[in-house]
C-alpha positions as CSV (number, residue, x, y, z in Angstrom):
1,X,102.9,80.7,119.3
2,X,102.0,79.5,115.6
3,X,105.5,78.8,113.9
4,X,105.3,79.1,110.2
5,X,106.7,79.6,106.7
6,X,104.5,82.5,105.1
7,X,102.0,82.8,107.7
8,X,99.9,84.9,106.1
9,X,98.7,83.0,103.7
10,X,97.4,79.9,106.1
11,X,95.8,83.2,108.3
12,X,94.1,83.5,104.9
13,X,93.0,80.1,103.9
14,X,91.5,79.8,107.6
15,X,90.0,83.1,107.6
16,X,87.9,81.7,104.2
17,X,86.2,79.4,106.6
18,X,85.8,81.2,109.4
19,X,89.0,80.7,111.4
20,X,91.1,83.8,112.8
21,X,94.6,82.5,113.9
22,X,95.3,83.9,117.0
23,X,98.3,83.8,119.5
24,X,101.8,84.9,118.6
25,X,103.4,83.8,114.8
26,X,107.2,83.1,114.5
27,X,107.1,83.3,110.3
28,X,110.6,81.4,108.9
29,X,110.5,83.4,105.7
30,X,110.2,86.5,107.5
31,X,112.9,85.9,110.0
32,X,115.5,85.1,106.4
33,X,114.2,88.3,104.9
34,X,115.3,90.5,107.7
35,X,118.7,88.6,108.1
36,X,119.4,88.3,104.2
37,X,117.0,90.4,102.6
38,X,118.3,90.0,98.8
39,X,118.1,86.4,98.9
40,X,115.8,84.3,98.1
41,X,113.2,83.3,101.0
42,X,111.3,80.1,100.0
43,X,111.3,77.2,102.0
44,X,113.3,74.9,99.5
45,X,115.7,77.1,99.6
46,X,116.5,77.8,102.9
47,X,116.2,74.2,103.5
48,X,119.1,73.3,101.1
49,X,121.1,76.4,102.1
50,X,120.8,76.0,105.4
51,X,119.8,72.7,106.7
52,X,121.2,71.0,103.6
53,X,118.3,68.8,102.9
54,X,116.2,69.0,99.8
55,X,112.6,68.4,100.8
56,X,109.9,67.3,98.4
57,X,109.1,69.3,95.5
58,X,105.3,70.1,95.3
59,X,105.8,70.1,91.7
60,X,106.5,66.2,92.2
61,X,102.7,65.5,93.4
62,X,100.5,68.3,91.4
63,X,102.8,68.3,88.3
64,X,104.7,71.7,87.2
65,X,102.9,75.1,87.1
66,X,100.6,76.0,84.2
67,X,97.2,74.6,82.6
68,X,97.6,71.0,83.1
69,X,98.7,71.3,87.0
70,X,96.7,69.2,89.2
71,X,95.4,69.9,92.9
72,X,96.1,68.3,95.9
73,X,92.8,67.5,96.1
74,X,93.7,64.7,94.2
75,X,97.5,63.7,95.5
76,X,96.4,60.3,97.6
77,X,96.8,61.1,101.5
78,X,99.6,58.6,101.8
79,X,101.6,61.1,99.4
80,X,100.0,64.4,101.3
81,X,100.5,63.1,104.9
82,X,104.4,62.4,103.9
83,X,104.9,66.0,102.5
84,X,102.9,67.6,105.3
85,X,105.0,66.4,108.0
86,X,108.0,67.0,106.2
87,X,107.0,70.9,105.3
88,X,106.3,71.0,109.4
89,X,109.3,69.3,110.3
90,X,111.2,71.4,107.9
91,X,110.3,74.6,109.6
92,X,110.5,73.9,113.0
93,X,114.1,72.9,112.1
94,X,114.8,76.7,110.3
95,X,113.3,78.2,113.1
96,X,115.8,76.9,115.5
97,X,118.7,78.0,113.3
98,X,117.0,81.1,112.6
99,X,116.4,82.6,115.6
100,X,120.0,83.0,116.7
101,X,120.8,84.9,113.8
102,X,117.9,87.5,114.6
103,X,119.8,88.2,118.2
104,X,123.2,88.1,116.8
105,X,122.4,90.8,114.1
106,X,119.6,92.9,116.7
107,X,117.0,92.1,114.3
108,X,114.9,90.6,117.4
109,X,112.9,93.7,118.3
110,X,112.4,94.5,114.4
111,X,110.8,91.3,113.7
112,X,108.6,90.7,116.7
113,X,107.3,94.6,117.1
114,X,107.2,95.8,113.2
115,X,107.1,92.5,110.6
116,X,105.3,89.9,112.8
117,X,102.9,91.8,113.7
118,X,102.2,92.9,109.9
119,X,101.1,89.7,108.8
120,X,97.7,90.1,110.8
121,X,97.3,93.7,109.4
122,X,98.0,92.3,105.5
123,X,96.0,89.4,106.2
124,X,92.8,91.2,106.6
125,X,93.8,94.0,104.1
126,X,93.9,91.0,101.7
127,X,91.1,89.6,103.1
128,X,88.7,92.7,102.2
129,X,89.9,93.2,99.2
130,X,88.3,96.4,97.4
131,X,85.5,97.0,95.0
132,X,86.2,97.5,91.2
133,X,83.7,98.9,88.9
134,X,84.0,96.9,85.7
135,X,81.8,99.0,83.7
136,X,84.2,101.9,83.7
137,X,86.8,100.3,82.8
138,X,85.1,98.6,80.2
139,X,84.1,102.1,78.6
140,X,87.4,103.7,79.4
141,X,89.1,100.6,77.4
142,X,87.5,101.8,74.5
143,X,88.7,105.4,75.3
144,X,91.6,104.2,75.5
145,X,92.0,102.1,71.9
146,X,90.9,105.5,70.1
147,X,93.7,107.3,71.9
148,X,96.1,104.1,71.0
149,X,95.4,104.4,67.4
150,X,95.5,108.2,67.0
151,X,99.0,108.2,68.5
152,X,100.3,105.6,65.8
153,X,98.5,107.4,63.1
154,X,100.7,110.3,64.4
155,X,104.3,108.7,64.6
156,X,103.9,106.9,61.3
157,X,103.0,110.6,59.7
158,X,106.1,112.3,61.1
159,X,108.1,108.6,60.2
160,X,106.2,109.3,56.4
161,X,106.6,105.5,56.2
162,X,105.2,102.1,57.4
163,X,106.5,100.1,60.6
164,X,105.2,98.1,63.4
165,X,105.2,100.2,66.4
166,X,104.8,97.9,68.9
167,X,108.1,95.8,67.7
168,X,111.3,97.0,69.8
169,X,113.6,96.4,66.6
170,X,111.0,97.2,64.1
171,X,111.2,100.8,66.0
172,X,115.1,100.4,66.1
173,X,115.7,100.2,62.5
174,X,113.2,103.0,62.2
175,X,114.4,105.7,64.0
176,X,118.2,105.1,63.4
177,X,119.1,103.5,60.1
178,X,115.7,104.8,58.0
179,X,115.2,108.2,59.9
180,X,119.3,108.9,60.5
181,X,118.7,110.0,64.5
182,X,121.7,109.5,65.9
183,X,121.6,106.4,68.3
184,X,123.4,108.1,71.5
185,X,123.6,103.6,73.1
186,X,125.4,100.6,72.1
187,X,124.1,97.7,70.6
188,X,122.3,94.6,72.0
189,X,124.3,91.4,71.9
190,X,122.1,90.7,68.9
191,X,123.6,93.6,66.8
192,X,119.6,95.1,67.6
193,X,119.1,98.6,68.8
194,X,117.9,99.5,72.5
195,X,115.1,101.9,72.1
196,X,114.1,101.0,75.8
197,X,112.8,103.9,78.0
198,X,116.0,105.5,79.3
199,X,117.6,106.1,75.1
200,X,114.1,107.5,74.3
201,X,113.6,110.3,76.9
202,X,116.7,111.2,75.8
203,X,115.8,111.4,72.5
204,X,112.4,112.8,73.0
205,X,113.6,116.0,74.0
206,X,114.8,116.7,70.7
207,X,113.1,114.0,68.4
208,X,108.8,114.4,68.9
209,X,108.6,110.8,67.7
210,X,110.2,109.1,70.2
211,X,108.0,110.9,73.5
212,X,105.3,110.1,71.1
213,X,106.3,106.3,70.7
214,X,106.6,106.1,74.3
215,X,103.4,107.9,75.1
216,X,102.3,104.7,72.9
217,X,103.6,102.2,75.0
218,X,102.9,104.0,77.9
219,X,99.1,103.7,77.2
220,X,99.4,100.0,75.8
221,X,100.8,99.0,78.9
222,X,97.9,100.9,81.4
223,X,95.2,99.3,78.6
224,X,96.6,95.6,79.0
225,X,98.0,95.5,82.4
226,X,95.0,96.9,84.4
227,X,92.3,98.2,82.3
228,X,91.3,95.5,80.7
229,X,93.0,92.8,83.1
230,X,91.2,94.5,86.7
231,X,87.7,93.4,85.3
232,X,89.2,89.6,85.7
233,X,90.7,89.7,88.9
234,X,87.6,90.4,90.1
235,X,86.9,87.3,93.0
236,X,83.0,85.9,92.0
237,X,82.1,85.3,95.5
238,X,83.5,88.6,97.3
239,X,82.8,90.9,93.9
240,X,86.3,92.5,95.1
241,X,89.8,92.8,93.9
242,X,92.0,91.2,96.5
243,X,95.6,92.2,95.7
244,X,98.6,90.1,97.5
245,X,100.9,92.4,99.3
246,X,104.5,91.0,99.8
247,X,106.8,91.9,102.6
248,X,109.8,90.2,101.3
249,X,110.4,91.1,98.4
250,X,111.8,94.6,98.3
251,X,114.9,95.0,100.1
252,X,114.8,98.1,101.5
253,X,111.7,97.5,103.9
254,X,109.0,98.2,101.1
255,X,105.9,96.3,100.4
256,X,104.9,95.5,97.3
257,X,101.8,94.2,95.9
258,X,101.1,92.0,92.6
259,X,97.8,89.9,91.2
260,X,97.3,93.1,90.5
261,X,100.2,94.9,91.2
262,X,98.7,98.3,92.4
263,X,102.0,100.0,93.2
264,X,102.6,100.6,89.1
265,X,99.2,102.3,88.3
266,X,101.3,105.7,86.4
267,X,100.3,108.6,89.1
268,X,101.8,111.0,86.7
269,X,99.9,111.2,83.5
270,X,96.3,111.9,83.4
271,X,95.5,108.6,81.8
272,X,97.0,106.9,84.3
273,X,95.6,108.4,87.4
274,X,91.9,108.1,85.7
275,X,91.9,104.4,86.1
276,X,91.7,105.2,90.2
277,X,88.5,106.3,89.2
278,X,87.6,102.3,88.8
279,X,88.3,101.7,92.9
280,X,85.3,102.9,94.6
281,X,83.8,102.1,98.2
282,X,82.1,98.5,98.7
283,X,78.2,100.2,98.9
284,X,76.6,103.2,99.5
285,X,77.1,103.9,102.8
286,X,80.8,103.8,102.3
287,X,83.2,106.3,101.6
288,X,87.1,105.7,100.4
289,X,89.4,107.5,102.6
290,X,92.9,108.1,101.7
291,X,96.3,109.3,104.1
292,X,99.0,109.9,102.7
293,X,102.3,110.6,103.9
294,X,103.6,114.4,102.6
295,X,106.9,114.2,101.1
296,X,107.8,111.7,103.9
297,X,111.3,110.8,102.3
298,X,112.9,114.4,102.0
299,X,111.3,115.2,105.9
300,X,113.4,111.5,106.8
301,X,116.4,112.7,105.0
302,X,116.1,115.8,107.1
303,X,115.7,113.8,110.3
304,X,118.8,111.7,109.6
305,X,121.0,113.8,108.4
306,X,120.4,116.5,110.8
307,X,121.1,118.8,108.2
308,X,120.1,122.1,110.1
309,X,118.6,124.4,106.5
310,X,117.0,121.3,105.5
311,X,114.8,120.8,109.7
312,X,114.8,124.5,110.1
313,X,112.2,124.9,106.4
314,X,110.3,122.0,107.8
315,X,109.9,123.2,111.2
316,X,108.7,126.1,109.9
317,X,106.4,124.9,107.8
318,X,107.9,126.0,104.3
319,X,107.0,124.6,101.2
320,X,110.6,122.4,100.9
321,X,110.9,122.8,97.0
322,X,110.3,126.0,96.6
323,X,113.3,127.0,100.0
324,X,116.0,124.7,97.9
325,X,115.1,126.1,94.9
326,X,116.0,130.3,96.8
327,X,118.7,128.5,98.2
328,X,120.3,127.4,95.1
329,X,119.1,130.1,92.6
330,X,120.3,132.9,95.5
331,X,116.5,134.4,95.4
332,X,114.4,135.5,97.8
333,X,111.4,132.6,99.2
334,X,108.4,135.0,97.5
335,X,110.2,135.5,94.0
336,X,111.2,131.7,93.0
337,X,110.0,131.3,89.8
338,X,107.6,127.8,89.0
339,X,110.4,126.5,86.9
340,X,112.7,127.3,89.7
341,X,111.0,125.1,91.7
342,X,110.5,122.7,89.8
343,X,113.9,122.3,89.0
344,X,114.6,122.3,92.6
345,X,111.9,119.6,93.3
346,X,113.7,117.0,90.9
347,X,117.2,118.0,92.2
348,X,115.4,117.3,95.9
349,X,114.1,114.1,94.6
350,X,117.5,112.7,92.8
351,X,120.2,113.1,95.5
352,X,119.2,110.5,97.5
353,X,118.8,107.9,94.5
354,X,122.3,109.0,94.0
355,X,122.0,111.2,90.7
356,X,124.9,112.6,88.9
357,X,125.2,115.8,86.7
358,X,124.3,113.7,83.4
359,X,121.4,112.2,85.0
360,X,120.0,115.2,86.2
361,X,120.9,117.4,83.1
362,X,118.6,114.6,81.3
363,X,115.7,115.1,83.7
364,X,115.7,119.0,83.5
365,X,116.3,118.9,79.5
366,X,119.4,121.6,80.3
367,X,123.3,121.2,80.0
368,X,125.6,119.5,82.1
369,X,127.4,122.1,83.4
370,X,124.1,123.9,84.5
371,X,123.1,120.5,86.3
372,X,126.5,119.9,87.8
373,X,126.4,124.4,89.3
374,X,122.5,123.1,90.6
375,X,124.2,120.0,92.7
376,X,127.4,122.5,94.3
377,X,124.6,125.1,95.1
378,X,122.1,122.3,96.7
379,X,125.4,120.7,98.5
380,X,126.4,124.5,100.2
381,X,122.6,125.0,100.7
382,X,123.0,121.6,102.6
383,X,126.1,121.1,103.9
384,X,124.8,118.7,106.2
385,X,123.2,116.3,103.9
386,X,126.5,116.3,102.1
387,X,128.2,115.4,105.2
388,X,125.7,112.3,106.0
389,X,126.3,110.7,102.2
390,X,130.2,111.2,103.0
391,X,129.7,109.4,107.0
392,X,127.0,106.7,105.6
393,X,129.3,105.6,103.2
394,X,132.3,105.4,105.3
395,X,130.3,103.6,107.8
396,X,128.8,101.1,105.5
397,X,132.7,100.2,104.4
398,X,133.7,99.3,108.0
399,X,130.4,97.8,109.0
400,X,129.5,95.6,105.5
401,X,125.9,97.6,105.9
402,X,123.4,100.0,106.6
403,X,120.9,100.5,109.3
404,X,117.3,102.0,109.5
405,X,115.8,104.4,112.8
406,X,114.0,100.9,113.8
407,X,117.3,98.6,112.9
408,X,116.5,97.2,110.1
409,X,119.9,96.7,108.4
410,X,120.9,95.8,104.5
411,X,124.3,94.6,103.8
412,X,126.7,95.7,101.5
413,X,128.5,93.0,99.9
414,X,130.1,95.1,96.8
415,X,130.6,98.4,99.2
416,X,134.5,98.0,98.4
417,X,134.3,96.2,95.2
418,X,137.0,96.3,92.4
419,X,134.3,97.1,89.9
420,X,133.7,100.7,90.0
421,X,129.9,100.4,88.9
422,X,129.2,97.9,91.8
423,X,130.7,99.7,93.8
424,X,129.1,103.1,93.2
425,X,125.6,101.2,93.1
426,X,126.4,99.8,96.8
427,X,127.3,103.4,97.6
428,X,123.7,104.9,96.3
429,X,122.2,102.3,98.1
430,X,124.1,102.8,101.0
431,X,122.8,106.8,101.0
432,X,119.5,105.7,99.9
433,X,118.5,102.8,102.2
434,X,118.1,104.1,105.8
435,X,116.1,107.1,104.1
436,X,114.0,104.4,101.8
437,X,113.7,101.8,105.3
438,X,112.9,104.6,107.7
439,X,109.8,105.4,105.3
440,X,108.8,101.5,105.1
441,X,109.0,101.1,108.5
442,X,106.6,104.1,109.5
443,X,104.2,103.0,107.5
444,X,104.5,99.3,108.7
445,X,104.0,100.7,112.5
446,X,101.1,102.8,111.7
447,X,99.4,100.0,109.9
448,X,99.6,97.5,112.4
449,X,98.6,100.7,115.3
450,X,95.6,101.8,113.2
451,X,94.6,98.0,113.3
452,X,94.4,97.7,116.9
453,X,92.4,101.1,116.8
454,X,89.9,99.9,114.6
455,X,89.6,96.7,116.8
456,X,89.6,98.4,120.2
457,X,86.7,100.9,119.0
458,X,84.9,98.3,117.3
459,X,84.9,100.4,113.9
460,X,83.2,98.5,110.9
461,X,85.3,100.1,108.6
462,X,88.4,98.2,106.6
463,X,91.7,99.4,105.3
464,X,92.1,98.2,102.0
465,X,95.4,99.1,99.9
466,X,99.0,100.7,100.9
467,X,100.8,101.8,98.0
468,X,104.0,103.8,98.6
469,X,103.4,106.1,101.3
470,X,99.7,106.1,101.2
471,X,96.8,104.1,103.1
472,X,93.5,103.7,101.8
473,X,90.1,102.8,104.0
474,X,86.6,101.3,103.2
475,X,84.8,103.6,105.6
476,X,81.4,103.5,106.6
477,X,80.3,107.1,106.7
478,X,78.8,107.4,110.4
479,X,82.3,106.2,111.6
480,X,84.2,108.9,109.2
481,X,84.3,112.2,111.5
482,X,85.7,109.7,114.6
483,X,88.2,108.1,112.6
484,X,90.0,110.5,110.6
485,X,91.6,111.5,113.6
486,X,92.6,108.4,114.8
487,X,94.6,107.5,111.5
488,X,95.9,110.9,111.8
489,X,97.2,110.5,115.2
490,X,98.6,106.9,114.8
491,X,100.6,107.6,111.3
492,X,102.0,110.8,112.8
493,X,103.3,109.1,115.9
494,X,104.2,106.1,114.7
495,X,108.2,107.3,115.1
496,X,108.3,109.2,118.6
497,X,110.1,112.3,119.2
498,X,111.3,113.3,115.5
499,X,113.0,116.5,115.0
500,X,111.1,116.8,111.7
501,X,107.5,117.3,111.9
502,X,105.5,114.2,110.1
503,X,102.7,115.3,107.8
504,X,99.7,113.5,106.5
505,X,97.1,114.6,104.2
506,X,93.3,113.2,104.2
507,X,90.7,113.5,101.4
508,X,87.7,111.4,101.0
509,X,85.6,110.6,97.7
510,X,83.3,107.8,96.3
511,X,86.7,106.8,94.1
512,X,90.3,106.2,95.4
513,X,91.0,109.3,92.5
514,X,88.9,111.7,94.4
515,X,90.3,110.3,97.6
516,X,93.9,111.4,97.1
């Protein structure tokens, strides 16, 4: 057994020179995470928390982060040997007082069957990395700029006057002392105006300017943060993109990924989606293959609430949106019209983040009172899901949290707090997390079961990204036609004997945008 504190990224470092780690892990920072996963998981900090010891800082040999930090390369072994041991020492000690709390809170068969297991499958996702094509991005930068400047071009002609668009309280003064919109927020502590994105989709609806200012941003953000910032993650020796993915940072089971983070590429604007055009297969005899899990939460929500309308349109193989939306409208299936559906899709989508009337009145663009007649209809359409919110909440009051299918549990410090807000928050999360979890934790299982596949059939192909409910694979294309139905198999069984039938869609393309 290799005992560790964020064994994945010594599995790495090894695997750089040749080195798989083998044998069982027991990962410290892991173990926290599922205990307390909103705290903070780093080793000085458990250390002080738990141990009450405050090891040495690394900061203290290499200097503090940024240009003029040094490398341990250079720290003189007396100092290393000293900080070494004690980083050892350290977490041996954590493990010992971690591992009790694992038992005591039945997180034991979570952590050695779903999160341990994962570090192997992220290490060599990490480890391949996947192939970027520079030059497109480089051409679709410049596509990019033109659209950039045309979009200012437009919000200073319907302004008829001269402002910086990219300044927050340049756009402030703008739109709500020069142009007279109404400002429907309060202040900022500094007396400036919030034009952040929540006050301007409201506005947009009936102010042009202010979707076209955030279109602005929108595209100034995709420009900086990936198209012109991929090209330079590129690694020199590989000639791939090797992305970290994190499994302790989100608490609700997700991963997440950053240097780059690839979960934030927009999906829902055109410009967005094009810049999957840049991830393409590592040579010609590769192909990208993407599964994705088909509307995995709503089928969950199904699963665990039981709710018998919402399993029997699954079961049967309806289109979900378009049965809530006959439901609620009182229509027959083959006569919902598309804005029907849509409508019902975004009413589907926000009940489980815990949406209210105004909220969903927003997202529709129609009055309250229609939005809060859409949520009574969807609640008698689904009494059962109704009656799971009401029991999940009431059990996360006399519990102090939530659980997952696989156990993994969040607690709920503010569940009976005197704030309202916090407590309503703790209440959406209470509704939202076993839903959210469940999701994360299929995904985890298939991963590390399509690893073992690959492994056991000696495939050369490499799974590259996850990102949200959707795996992507390096595949060399005389291996395509006998895989496919393996990652099939193990993503659709990775929860046995589910009421709710789990679906995954497949596509394959020489980009991951032609993949999905």
């Amino acid at each position: 057994e290799k005992i560790g504190q964020n064994l994945k990224y010594d599995a790495i470092v090894l695997k750089n020179y040749g080195v798989e780690l083998r044998g069982a892990y027991w990962d410290t920072m892991l173990a926290h995470y599922l205990w307390e996963p909103e705290l903070r998981h780093g080793m000085n900090f458990l250390s002080e928390t738990y141990l009450g010891y405050a090891p040495v800082k690394i900061e203290e040999l290499i200097g503090k982060k940024g240009v003029n930090q040094g490398n341990m390369r250079d720290v003189p072994l007396e100092q290393i040997k000293e900080y070494a041991a004690e980083d050892a020492d350290i977490t041996i000690q954590l493990r010992d007082f971690l591992a009790p709390k694992l038992n005591d809170n039945q997180l034991e068969k979570l952590f050695r069957e779903v999160e341990t297991p994962l570090v192997k499958v992220l290490a060599d996702v990490e480890y391949a990395g996947v192939r970027i094509n520079p030059h497109f991005l480089m051409e679709y930068s410049g596509v990019l700029a033109e659209k950039i400047v045309a979009l200012e071009e437009k919000v200073l002609k319907q302004a008829g006057f001269t402002f910086n668009i990219a300044s927050p309280k340049q756009v402030g003064e703008a739109l709500f002392d020069q142009m007279k919109i109404p400002y429907p927020g309060k202040k900022m502590k500094s007396g400036q105006y919030s034009t952040d994105e929540e006050i301007l989709s409201e506005l947009a609806l009936t102010h042009p300017i202010c979707a076209d200012i955030l279109a602005h941003r929108g595209l100034m953000k995709l420009k900086s943060t990936y198209v012109d910032a991929l090209p330079t993650m590129i690694n020199p020796k590989t000639g791939r993109v090797h992305s970290q993915f994190n499994q302790t940072i989100a608490a609700t089971g997700r991963l997440s990924s950053q240097n780059p983070n690839l979960q934030n590429i927009p999906i829902r604007t055109i410009e967005g989606r094009e810049v999957r055009k840049a991830f393409i297969p590592r040579d010609a005899d590769h192909v990208l293959l993407s599964a994705d899990y088909s509307q995995i939460e709503l089928r969950l929500i199904a699963e665990i609430s039981g709710d018998e309308a919402m399993l029997d349109a699954f079961q049967k193989g309806l289109d979900i949106h378009t049965a809530t939306a006959a439901g609620v409208y009182g229509v027959p299936l083959d006569q919902v019209t598309s804005d029907q559906r849509r409508a019902a899709k975004t009413v589907n989508f926000s009940i489980i983040y815990g949406a209210g009337a105004t909220n969903l009145s927003n997202q529709l663009g129609i009055k309250r009172a229609e939005a809060k007649e859409l949520i009574e209809n969807y609640f008698k359409q689904y009494s059962g899901l109704k009656k799971y919110m009401t029991d999940i909440v009431e059990f996360a009051r006399i519990n102090g949290y939530v659980e997952t299918l696989l156990g993994r549990r969040r607690k709920l410090r503010d569940i009976d707090s005197r704030n309202g807000m916090m407590r309503s928050m703790a209440e959406r999360i209470a509704i939202n997390t076993p839903i959210q979890g469940t999701a994360a934790d299929l995904i985890k299982v298939a991963m590390i079961n399509i690893r073992e596949a690959l492994i056991a059939g000696n495939f050369q192909s490499k799974m590259i990204l996850q990102v949200h409910d959707e795996l992507v694979f390096d595949v060399q294309k005389d291996e395509l036609e006998r895989l496919k139905p393996i990652i099939f198999d193990k993503m659709t069984t990775a929860i046995p004997n589910l009421k709710v039938p789990i679906l995954v869609e497949m596509g394959t393309g020489d980009n991951w945008l032609e993949a999905h």
